[in-house]
C-alpha positions in Angstrom: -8.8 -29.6 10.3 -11.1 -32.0 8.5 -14.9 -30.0 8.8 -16.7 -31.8 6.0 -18.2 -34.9 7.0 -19.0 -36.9 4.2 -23.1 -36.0 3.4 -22.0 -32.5 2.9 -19.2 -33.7 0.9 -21.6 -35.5 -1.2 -24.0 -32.1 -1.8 -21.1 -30.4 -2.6 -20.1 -33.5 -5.3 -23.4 -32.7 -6.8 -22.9 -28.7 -6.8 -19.0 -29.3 -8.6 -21.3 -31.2 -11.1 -23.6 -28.8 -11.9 -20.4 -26.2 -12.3 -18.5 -27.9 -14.7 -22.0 -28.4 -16.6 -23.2 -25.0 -16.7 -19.0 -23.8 -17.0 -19.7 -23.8 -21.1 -22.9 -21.9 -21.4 -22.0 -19.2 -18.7 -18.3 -18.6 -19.4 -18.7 -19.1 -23.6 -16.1 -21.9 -23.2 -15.6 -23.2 -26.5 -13.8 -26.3 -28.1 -11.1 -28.0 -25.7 -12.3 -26.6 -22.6 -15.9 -26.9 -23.1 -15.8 -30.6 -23.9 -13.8 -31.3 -21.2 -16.0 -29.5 -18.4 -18.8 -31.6 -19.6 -16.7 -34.3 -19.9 -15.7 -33.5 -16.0 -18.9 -33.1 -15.1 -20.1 -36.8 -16.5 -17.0 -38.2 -14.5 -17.7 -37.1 -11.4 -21.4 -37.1 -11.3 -20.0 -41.4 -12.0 -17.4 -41.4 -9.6 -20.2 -39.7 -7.0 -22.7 -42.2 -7.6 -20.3 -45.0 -7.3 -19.1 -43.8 -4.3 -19.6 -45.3 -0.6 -20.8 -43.1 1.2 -21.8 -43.8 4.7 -25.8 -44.5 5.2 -25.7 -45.4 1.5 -26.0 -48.9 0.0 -22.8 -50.5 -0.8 -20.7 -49.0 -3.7 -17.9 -50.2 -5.4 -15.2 -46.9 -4.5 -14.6 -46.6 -1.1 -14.5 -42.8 0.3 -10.7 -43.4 0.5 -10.1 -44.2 -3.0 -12.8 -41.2 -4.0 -10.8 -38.5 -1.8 -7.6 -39.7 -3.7 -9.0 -38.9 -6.8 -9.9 -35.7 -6.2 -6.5 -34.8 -5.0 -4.9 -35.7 -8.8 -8.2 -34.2 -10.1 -7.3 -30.8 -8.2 -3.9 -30.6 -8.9 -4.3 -31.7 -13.0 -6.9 -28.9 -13.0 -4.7 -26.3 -11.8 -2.0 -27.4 -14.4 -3.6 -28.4 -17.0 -4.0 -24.4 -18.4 -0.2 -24.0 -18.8 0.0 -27.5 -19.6 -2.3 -26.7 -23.2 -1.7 -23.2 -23.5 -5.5 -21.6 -22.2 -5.7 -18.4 -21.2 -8.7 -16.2 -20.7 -12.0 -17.7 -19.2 -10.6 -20.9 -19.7 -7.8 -20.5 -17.5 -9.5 -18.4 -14.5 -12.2 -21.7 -14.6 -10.1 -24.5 -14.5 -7.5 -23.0 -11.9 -10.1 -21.5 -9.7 -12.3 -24.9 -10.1 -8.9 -26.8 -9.1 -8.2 -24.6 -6.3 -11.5 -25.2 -4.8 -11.6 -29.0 -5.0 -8.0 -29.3 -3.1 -9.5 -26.9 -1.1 -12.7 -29.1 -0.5 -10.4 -31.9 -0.2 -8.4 -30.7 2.4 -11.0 -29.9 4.2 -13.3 -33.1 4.1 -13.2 -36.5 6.4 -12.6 -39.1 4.0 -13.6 -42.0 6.3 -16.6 -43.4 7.7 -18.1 -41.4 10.3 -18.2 -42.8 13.7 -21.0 -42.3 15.9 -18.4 -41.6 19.8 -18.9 -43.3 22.7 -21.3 -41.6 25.4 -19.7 -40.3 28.4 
């Protein structure tokens, strides 16, 4: 059941910004895993603003495409620990911030909203 419609989706962009911002300071990620949170965070924060979002002006990435990439996102998250050998903070963050963008995902309309036809 798809219960995001896409101006909540958008907040909640903005919140898994500020997250993979503030990950470094308030977990003490260090080297790999603190450059690539902020790293993360500059992405998406991009892909966000370049996003189409219904009511905005156009923007080059439709919803679509944007919902796709947060699928590969999610699931490279979730691997990516194992994948380099983190443990620790490092590990809990990037699985748990994984987990909770599929789970966004799954939960989120990824198409224009539709105003329905009175009755």
């Amino acid at each position: 059941m798809r219960v995001i419609g896409a101006s909540l989706h958008r907040v909640l962009d903005f919140v898994t910004v500020a997250g993979f911002a503030l990950a470094p300071s308030v977990l003490s990620l260090t080297g790999l895993p603190a450059m690539l949170a902020y790293i993360l965070a500059a992405a998406h924060l991009t892909l966000t603003l370049l996003t189409h979002f219904p009511g905005s002006v156009l923007r080059p990435v439709p919803l679509s495409l944007h919902g796709a990439i947060e699928l590969v996102v999610g699931i490279a998250l979730i691997a990516l620990p194992w994948l380099l050998g983190w443990g620790g903070a490092a590990r809990i963050f990037y699985v748990v911030a994984g987990a909770v963008i599929l789970g966004v995902w799954a939960l989120s309309t990824y198409r224009a909203e539709v105003p329905s036809a009175a009755a």
